[in-house]
N, C-alpha and C positions, 0 to 999 in steps of 0.2 A: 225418455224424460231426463232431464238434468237430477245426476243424483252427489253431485258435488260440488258445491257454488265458492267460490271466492269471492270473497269481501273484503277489498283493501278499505284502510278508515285511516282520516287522520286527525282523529280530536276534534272534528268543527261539527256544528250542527249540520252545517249541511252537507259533510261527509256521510254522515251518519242516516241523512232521511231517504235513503233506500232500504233501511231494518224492517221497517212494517211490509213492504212489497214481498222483499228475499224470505222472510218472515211466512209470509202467505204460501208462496211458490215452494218451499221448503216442506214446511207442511203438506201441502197437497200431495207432492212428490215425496216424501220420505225421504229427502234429501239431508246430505253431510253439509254444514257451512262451517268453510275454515275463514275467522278473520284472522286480518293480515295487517299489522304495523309496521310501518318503516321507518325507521330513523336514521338521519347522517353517522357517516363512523367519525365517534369521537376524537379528537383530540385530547393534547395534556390541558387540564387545567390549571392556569397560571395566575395568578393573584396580581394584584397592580403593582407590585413588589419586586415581579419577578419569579416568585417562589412557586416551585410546583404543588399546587395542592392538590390534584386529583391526577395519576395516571390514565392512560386512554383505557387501561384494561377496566380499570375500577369505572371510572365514566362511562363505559360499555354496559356492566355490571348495572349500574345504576340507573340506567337508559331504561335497560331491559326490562328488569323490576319494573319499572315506573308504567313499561308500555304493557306489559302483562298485568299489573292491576287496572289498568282503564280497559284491555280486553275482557276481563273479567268480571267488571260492573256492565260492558254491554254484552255481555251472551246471556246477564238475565234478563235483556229483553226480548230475546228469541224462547223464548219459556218454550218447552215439549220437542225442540228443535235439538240435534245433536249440533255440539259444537266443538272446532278444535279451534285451538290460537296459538297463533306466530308470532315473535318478533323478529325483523331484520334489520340488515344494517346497509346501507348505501344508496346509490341512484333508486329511486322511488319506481319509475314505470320500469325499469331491468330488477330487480326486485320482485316485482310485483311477475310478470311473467316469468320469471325463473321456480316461482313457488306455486304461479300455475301449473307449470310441467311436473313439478315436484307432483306435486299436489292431486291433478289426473283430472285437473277441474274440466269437468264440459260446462264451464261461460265463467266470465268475471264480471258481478255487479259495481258499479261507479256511479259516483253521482257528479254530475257535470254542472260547470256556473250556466246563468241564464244567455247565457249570446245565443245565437241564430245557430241550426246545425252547423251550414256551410263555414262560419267562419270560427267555430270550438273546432272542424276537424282539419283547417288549417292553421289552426296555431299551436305553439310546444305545449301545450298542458299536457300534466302527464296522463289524463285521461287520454287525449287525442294521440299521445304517444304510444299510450299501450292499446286502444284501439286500431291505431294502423299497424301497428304491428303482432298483435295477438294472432296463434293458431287457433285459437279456443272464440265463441262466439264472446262478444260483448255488452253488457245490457250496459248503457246509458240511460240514468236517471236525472232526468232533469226536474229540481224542484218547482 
């Protein structure tokens, strides 16, 4: 049984509506869920001026913070559930399976838009991304 889930999230409601599933399955299983933030690597921030007002490190900094407290108001929705949380930085689906591997996860839950299978696993989203490419199984959740 799956005793390590990955949960990438990205701030949307409907990122987020596979929690009561992973939620259940975790539970049953006794299972570890690690969520997983991504965000773009920052740049400097530069004011209409010109002026730098934020370096990329500090805008990292602040990224980070930002994505570790919204992990932190969702892991009290997995109540009784262990949870760890990540933030990272860059390509979303290379991300996302790099901290699978890290990770040791056996599956990554996603939640996927409404389109038809056949045509979410031909197109770039990054679900259909890390789906065709994962070693680890994949749960797609479609709302």
């Amino acid at each position: 049984m799956a005793k390590r889930i990955l949960v990438p999230l990205d701030r949307t409601p409907t990122g987020e509506a596979v929690l009561p599933l992973v939620s259940d399955v975790a539970r049953g299983a006794g299972s570890t869920v690690r969520l997983l933030h991504v965000k773009p690597v920052p740049n400097n921030v530069v004011s209409e001026s010109g002026r730098v007002v934020a370096y990329a490190d500090q805008e990292m900094a602040r990224l980070e913070a930002e994505g570790a407290t919204y992990l932190e108001a969702i892991s009290a929705l997995l109540q009784g559930v262990p949870v760890e949380r990540v933030v990272r930085f860059g390509d979303p689906a290379r991300e996302i399976l790099t901290e699978a591997e890290t990770f040791g996860a056996d599956f990554i839950a996603l939640t996927t838009g409404g389109r038809s299978w056949l045509r979410h696993t031909l197109s770039r989203s990054i679900a259909a991304r890390v789906f065709r490419k994962s070693t680890v199984p994949v749960l797609l959740f479609r709302q």
